[in-house]
N, C-alpha and C positions, 0 to 999 in steps of 0.2 A: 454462525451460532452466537448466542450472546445469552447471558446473565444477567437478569434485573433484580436487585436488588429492593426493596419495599419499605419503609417506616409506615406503618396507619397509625390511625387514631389510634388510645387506649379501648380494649375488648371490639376492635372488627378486624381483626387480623384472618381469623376465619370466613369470615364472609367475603373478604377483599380478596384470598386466596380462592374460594371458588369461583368468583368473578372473573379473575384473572385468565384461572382453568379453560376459560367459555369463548375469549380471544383467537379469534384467528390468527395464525401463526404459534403460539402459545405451547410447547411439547408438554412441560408440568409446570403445575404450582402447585406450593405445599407450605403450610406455616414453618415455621424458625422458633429458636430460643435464639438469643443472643442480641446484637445492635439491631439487627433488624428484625423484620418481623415475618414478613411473606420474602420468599424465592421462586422467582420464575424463571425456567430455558426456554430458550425463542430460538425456531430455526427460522432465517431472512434471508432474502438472496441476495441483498446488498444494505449499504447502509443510510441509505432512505428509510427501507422498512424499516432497521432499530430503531430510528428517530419518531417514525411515525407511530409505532407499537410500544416507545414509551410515553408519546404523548397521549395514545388511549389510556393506557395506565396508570398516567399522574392525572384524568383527569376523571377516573373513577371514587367514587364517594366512598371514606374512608381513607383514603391515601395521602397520608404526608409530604412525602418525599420520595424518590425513584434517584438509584444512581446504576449505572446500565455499563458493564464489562461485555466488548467484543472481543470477539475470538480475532489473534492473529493468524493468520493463514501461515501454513510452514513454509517455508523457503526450498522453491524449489529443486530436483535432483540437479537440472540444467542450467539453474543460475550458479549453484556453487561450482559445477564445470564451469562455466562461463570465465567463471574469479580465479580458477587454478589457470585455467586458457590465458588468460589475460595478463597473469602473473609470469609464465613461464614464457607469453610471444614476447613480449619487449624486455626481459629482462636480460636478455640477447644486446638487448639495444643500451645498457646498461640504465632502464626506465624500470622501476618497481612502485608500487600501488598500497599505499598503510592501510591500516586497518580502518581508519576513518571512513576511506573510499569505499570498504567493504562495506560498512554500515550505512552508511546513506545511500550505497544502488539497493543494498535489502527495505531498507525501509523504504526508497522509491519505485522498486518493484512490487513490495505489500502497498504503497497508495494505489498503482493504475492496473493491480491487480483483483482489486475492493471496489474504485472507484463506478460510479454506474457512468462517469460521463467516459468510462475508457473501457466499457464493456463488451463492444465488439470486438479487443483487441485479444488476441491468442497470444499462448504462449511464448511462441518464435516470435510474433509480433513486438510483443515488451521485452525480448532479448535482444532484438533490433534493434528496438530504444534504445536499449542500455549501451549496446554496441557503438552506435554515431554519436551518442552522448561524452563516451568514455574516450573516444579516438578524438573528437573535439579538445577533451580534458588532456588529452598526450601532447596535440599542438599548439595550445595555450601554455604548458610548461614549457614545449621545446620553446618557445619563442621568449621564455624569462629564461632562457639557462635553468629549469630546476628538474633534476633526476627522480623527484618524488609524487606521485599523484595522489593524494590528498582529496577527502569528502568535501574541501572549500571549494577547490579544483573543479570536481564533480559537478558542484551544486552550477559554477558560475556557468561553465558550459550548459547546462541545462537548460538557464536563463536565455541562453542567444539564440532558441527554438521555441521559446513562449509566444513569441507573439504581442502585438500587440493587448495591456493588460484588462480585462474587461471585470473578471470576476475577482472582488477580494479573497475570496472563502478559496481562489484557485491554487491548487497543491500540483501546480506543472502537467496537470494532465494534458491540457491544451500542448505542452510540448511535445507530448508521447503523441497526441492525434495529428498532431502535423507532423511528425517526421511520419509517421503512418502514411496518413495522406501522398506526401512525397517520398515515399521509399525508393521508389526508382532511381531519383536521381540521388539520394544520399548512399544507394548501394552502391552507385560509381564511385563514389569518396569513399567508401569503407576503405580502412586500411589492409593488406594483404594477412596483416596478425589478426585484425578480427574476421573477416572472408573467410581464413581457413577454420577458425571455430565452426560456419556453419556449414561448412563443407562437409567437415566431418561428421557433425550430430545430425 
């Protein structure tokens, strides 16, 4: 889902809103009082379409400006299991995970669950990811001496699954599609504290 925003010209607000109306993918448009002028909801299956449905948009006659708000996807039931899982297996080990950590698997779980280049991937599939990614991030610490795992921690393990780099615009999904690709053999290396996460759920 997403929100486009509108500036027109002075007096085509109304015509630019029914135009808008007429768009495929398009749910409403309707004029505004306020900074802007026109508001449209767009339902998209990913985010090519908003890209491409605001470039129809900006380049309908009458249109100023276009600034485009997508919907976060919620976070979900099995990933915040996932963080309590992961907090409670190694904290045995006496390894715990800040909230940093929490923040960059959610926001790395919102990219390759948006992204269309990681659209084949299911749910269990990007908790996998997150899973070999995050067991990486345990063995990079044990190997500094540090008790704390850390969204930097995260991030760098994430990197040693990229891949050679091809795309600038890439937001690690290439990581997520090759541990995908090779799951087999990174299921061997799962650690025994993430194994039993998916044992259970």
């Amino acid at each position: 889902m997403a929100t486009i925003l509108i500036s027109s010209e002075p007096g085509k607000f109304k015509d630019v809103a029914k135009e808008i109306a007429k768009i495929k993918g398009v749910k409403k448009s309707f004029a505004v009082l306020g900074r802007y002028d026109v508001v449209a909801f767009a339902e998209t299956v990913n985010l090519d379409e908003v890209f491409d449905l605001t470039k129809i948009i900006a380049s309908l006659p009458g249109v100023k400006s276009t600034e485009t708000l997508v919907e976060v996807p919620p976070i979900s039931a099995r990933l915040d299991s996932f963080l309590e899982h992961a907090q409670s297996a190694y904290r045995i080990q006496g390894i715990s995970f800040d909230e940093s950590y929490n923040q960059e698997v959610e926001q790395y779980y919102s990219i390759i669950s948006t992204s269309p280049k990681t659209r084949a991937l299911t749910e269990a599939d990007r908790l996998f990811v997150i899973a070999v990614v995050s067991d990486q991030a345990v063995r990079v610490a044990r190997t500094r001496h540090l008790n704390v795992i850390n969204g930097a921690l995260f991030r760098e393990a994430l990197l040693e699954y990229k891949g050679p780099i091809r795309d600038p615009d890439d937001k690690c999904e290439d990581a997520a599609n090759n541990i995908h690709r090779n799951s087999r053999r990174y299921e061997a290396t799962l650690s025994k504290e993430m194994r039993r996460f998916f044992e259970v759920t």
